[in-house]
C-alpha positions as CSV (number, residue, x, y, z in Angstrom):
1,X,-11.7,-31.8,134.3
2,X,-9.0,-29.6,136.5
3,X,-8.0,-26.5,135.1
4,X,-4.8,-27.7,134.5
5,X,-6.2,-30.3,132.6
6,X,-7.9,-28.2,130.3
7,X,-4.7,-26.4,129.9
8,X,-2.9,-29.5,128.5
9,X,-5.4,-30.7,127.0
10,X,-5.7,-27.7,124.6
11,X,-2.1,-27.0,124.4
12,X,-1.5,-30.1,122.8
13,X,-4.3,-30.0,120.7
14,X,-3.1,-26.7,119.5
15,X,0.8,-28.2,118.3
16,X,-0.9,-31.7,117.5
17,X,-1.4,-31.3,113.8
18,X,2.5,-29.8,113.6
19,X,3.6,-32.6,115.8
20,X,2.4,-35.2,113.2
21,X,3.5,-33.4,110.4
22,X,6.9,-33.6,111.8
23,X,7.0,-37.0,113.0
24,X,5.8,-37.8,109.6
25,X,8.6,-36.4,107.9
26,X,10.5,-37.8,110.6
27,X,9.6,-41.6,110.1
28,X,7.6,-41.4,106.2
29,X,4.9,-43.5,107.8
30,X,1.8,-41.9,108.5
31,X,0.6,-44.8,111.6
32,X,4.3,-44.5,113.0
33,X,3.6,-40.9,113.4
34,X,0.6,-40.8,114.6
35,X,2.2,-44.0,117.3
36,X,4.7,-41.4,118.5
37,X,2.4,-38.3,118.8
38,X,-0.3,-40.8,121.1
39,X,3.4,-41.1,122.9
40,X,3.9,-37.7,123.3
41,X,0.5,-37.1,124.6
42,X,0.5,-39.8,126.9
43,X,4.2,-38.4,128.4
44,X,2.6,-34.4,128.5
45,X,-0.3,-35.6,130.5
46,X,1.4,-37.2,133.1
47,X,3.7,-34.3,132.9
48,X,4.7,-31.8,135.5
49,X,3.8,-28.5,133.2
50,X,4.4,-26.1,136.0
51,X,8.2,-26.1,135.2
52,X,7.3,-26.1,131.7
53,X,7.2,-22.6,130.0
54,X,6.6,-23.4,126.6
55,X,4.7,-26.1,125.8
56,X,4.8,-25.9,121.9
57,X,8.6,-26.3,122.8
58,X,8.9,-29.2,125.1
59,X,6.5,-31.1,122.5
60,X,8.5,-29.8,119.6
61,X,11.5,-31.7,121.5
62,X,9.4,-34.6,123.0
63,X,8.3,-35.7,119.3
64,X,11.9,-35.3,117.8
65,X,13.8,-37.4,120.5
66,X,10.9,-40.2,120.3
67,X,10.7,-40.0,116.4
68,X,14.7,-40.5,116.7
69,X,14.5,-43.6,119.0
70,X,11.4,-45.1,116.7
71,X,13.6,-44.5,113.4
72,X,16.4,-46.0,114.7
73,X,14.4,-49.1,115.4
74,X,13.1,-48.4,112.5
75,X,15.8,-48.1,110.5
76,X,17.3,-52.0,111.7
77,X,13.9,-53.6,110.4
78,X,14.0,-51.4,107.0
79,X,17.5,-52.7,106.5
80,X,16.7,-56.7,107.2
81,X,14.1,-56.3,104.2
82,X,15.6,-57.2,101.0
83,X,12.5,-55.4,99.2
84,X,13.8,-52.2,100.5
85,X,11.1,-49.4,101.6
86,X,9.4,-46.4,100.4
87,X,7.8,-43.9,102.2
88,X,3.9,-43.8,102.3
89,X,2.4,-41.2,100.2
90,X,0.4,-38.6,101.8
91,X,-1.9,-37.0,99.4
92,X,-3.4,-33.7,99.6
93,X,-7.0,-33.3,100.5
94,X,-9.7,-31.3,98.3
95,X,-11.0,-29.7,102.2
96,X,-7.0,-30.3,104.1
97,X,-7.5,-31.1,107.7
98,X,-5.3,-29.0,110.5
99,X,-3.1,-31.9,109.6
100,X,-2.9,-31.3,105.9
101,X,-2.1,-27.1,106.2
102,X,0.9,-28.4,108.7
103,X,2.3,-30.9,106.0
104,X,2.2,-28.3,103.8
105,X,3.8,-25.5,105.9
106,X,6.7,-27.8,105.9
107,X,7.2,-28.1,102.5
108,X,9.1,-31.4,100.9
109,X,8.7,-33.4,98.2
110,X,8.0,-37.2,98.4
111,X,11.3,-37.7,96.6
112,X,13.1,-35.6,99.3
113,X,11.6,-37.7,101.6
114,X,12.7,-41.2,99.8
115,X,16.2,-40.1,100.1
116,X,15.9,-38.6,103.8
117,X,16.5,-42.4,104.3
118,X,19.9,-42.2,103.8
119,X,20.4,-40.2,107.0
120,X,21.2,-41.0,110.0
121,X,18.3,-40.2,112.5
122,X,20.6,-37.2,114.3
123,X,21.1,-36.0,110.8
124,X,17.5,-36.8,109.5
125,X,15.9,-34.8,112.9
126,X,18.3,-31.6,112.2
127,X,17.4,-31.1,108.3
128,X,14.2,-31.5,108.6
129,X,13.5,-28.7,111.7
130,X,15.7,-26.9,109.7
131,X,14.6,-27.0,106.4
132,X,11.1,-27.5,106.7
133,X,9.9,-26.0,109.8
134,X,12.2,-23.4,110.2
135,X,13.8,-24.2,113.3
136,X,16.8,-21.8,114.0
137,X,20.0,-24.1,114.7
138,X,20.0,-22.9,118.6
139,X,16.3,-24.2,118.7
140,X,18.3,-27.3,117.2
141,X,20.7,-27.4,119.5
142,X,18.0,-27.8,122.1
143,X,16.2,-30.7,121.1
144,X,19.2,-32.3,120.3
145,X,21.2,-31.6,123.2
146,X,24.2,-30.9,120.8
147,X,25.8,-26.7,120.4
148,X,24.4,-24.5,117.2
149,X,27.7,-24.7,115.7
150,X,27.5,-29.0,115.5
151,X,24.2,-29.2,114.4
152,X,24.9,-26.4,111.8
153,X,27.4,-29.1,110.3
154,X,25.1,-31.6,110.3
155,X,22.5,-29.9,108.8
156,X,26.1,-29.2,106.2
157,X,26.7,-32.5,106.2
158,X,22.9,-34.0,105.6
159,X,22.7,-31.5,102.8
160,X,25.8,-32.3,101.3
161,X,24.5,-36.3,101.7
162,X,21.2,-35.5,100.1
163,X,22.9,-33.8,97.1
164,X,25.0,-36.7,96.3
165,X,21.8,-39.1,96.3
166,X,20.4,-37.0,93.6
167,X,18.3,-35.2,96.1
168,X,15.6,-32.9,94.2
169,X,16.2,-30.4,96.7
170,X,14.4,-27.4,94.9
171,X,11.2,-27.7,93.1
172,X,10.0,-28.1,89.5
173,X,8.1,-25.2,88.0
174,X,4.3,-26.7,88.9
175,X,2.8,-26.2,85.5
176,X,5.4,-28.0,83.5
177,X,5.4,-30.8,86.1
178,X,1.8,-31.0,86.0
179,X,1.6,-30.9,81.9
180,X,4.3,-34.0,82.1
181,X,1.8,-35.9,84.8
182,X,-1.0,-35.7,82.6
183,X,0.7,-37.0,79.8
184,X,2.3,-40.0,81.4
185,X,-1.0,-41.0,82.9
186,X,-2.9,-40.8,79.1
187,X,0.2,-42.8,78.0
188,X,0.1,-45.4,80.6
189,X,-4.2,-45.5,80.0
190,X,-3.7,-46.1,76.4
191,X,-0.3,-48.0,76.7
192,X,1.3,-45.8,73.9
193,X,5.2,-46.7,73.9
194,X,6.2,-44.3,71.6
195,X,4.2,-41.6,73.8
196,X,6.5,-43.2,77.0
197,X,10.1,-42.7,75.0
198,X,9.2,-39.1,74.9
199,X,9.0,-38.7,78.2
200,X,11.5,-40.3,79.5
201,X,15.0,-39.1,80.0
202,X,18.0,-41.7,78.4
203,X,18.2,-43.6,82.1
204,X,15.7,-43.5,83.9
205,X,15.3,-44.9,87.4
206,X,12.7,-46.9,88.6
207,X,12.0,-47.4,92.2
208,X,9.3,-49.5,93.6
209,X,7.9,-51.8,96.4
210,X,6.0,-53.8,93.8
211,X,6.4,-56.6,93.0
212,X,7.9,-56.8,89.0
213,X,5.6,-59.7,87.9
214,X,2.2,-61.2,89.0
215,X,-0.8,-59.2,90.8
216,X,-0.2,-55.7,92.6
217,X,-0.2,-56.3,96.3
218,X,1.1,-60.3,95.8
219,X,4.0,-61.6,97.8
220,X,7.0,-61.7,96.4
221,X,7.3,-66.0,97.3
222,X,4.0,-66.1,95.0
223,X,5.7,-65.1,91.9
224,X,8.0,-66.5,89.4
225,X,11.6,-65.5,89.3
226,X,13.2,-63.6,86.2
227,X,16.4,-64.8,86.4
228,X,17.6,-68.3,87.0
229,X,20.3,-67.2,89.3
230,X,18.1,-65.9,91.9
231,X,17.6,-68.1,94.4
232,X,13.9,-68.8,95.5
233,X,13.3,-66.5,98.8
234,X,14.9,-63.9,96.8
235,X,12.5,-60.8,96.8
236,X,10.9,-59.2,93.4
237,X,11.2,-55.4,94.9
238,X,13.8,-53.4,93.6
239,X,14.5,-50.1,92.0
240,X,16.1,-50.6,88.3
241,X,17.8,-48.7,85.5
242,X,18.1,-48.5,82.1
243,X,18.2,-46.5,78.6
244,X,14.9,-46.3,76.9
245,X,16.0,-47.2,73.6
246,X,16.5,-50.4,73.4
247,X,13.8,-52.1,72.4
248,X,14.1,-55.3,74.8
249,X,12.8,-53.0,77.9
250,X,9.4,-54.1,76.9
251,X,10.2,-57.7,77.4
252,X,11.1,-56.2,81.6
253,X,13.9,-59.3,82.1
254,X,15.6,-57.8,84.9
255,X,18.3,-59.9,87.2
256,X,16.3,-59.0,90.8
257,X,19.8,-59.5,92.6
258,X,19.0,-57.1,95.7
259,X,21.2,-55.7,97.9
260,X,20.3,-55.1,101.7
261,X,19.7,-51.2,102.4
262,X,21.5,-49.8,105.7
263,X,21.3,-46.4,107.8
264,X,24.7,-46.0,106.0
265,X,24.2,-47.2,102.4
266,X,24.7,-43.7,99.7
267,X,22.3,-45.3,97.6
268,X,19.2,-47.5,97.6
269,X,19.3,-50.9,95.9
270,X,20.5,-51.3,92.4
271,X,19.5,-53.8,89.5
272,X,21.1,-53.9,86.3
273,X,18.6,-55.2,83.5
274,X,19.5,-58.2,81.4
275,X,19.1,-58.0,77.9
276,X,17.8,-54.5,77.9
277,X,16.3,-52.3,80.7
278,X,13.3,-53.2,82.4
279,X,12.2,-50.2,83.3
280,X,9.0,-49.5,80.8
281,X,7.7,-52.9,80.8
282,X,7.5,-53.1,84.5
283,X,5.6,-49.4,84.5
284,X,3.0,-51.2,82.1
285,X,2.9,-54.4,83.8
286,X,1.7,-52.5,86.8
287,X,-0.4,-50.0,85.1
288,X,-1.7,-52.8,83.1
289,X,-3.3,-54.7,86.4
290,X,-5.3,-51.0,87.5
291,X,-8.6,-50.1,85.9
292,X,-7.9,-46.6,85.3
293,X,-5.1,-43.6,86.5
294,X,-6.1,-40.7,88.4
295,X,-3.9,-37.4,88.8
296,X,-3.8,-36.4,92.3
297,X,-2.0,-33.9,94.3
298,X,1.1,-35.1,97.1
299,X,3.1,-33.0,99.1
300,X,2.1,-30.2,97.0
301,X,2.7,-31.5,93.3
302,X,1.0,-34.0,91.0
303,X,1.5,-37.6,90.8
304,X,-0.7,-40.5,89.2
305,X,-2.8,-42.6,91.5
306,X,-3.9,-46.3,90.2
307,X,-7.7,-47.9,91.2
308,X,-8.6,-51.6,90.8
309,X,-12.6,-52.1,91.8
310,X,-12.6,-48.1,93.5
311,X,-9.5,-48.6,95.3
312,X,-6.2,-46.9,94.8
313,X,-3.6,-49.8,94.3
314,X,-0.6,-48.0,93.3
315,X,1.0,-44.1,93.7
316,X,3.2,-42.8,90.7
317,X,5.5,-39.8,91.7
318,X,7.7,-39.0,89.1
319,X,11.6,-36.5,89.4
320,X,12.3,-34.6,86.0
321,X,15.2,-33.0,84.6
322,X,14.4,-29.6,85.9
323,X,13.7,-27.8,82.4
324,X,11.3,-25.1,82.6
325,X,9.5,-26.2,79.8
326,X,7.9,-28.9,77.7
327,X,11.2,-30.6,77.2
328,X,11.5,-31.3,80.5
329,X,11.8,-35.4,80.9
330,X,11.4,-37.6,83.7
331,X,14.6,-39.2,85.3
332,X,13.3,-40.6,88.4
333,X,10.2,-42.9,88.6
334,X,8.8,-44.3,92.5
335,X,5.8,-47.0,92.3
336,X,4.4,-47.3,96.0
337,X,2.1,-50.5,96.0
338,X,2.0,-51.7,99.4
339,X,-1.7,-52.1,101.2
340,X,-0.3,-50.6,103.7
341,X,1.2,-47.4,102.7
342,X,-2.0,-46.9,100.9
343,X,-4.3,-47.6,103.4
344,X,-4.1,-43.5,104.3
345,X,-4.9,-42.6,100.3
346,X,-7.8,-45.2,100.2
347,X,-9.1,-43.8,103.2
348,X,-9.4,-40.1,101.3
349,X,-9.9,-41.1,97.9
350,X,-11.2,-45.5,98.1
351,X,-14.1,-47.2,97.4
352,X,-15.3,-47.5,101.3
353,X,-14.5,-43.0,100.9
354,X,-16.7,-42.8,97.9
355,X,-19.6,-44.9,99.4
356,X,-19.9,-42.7,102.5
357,X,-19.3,-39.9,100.6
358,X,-22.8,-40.5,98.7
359,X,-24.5,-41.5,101.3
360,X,-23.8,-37.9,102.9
361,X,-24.8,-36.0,99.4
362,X,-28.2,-38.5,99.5
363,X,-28.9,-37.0,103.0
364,X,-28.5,-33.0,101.9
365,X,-31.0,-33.0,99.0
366,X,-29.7,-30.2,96.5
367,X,-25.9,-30.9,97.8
368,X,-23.5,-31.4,94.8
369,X,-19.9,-32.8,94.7
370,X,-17.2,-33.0,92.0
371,X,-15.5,-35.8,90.9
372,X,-12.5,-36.9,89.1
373,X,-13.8,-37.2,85.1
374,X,-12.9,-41.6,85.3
375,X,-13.9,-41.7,88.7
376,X,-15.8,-45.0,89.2
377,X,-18.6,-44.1,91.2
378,X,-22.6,-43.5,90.1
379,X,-24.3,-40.6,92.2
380,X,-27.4,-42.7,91.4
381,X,-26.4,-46.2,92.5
């Protein structure tokens, strides 16, 4: 290998674990960002780098243009599925990779990152090198080929966006948050309704890709339909509201009337419940189908995961009210579901994880590892 080779070789493999992080928060898919950082290398190696004098810079601005031409791409196919789209969760690791301590530099809440959807990708690209890496806005200016004063009014303006979507833009104290995580996954385990009215604020919103009825991970065409006025193809995704005290929200009959998402729309689909909101029975339906509930970190706070047979099926994050104590009560509830967006978790934390995991502490006699108190495994087996 040339010297120069060596050179770009280890300057990228120096920014690498930034440039995913940002092309993470760029995109919310972890295999898109990792497509558009193998894009980036492939671009720096055939590169000229002798008029380059920064390297961490021209990657910085390599990653944002691509991840703004992939999202807007993106963006089109997001908006042709009824189901609407979630981000994929990224949780934390026990031992974080280079990766990990990047994500975690730049700071922002999976919720954040649901409604960094409703940005455009100029708008999305500018708030997030501003807000979570720290980018100054000439830097911004830059990469966006725009002046500091414009993309200080976008950042304005994607702020001003975010706020009006209900963005959680500061975070819960961690130990109340945590406290309420814990006891939504005991009441979900022992399906206590009483325990689930406490917690919940008067409305709550639910948003998920799962499917309201039938198995976790089923197509929606598989299921049956709630409503007789849906028509057959129509899709059984959908975020829904509701007050928690009626007591029909058990019996989860929801009109699943969706409404295609754009680049544009202020606010993710919306389905009114008939008869009664739908928004505990569907959280018990799901929770219902898992073997047991885990509490695991993502993005820096706690959330539930799910396992069926080992494997994590499902990803509870949950938005509170933002009291600083144990009043506090959840507002905002997101279900992720999809095989695919979980792939990344059951890599960390699924069954295929576990088995190589033992096989490693059966090689190193005397080695020890902790695991979670329901965790399905048997050092022995």
């Amino acid at each position: 290998m040339t010297e120069q080779g060596i050179d770009k070789a280890s300057s990228f493999e120096a920014a690498r674990a930034r440039l995913l992080a940002l092309a993470y928060r760029m995109l919310g898919s972890r295999a898109e960002a990792e497509d558009v950082v193998q894009d980036v290398w492939l671009k720096w190696h055939l590169a000229d780098t002798q008029v380059v004098q920064t390297p961490a810079a021209w990657l910085t601005t390599l990653t944002t243009r691509t991840a703004i031409d992939r999202l807007r791409h993106a963006q089109r196919e997001r908006a042709s599925q009824a189901t609407g789209w979630l981000p994929e969760p990224w949780l934390d690791q026990v031992a974080p990779s280079a990766e990990e301590l990047a994500l975690r530099a730049a700071d922002m809440s999976y919720g954040v990152m649901l409604l960094l959807e409703h940005l455009k990708p100029d708008e999305r690209a500018a708030f997030v090198l501003h807000e979570a890496f720290d980018c100054d806005y000439a830097e911004i200016a830059s990469i966006l080929e725009r002046t500091p004063a414009a993309c200080r009014q976008i950042v304005h303006r994607a702020k001003a966006r975010l706020r009006r979507a209900g963005a959680p833009l500061e975070r819960p104290d961690p130990a109340v948050h945590g406290r309420i995580v814990e006891r939504l996954r005991a009441a979900l385990e022992a399906q206590d309704r009483a325990s689930l009215l406490r917690l919940f604020g008067d409305e709550p919103e639910l948003i998920s890709d799962a499917p309201l009825y039938g198995p976790l991970g089923a197509p929606a065409h598989t299921l049956p339909h709630a409503h007789p006025s849906v028509p057959p193809h129509a899709p059984l995704y959908a975020p829904i509201k509701g007050a928690v005290n009626d007591p029909s929200g058990l019996c989860c009959r929801l009109s699943l009337i969706a409404q295609p998402q754009t680049a544009e729309t202020e606010s993710l689909h919306t389905c009114e419940p008939v008869g009664g909101p739908g928004w505990m029975g569907a959280i018990a339906s799901l929770t219902r189908q898992a073997s047991h509930a885990e509490v695991v970190s993502m993005a820096g706070a706690l959330c539930i995961a799910l396992f069926c047979d080992g494997d994590v099926v499902g990803v509870i994050d949950v938005l509170t009210d933002g009291a600083t104590d144990d009043s506090a009560r959840i507002v905002s509830v997101r279900i992720v579901t999809s095989a695919a967006r979980l792939q990344a978790a059951n890599q960390m934390l699924g069954r295929e994880a576990v088995r190589q995991l033992l096989a490693r502490i059966k090689d190193q006699p005397g080695a020890s590892v902790t695991v979670s108190r329901d965790f399905p495994v048997d050092v022995d087996a």
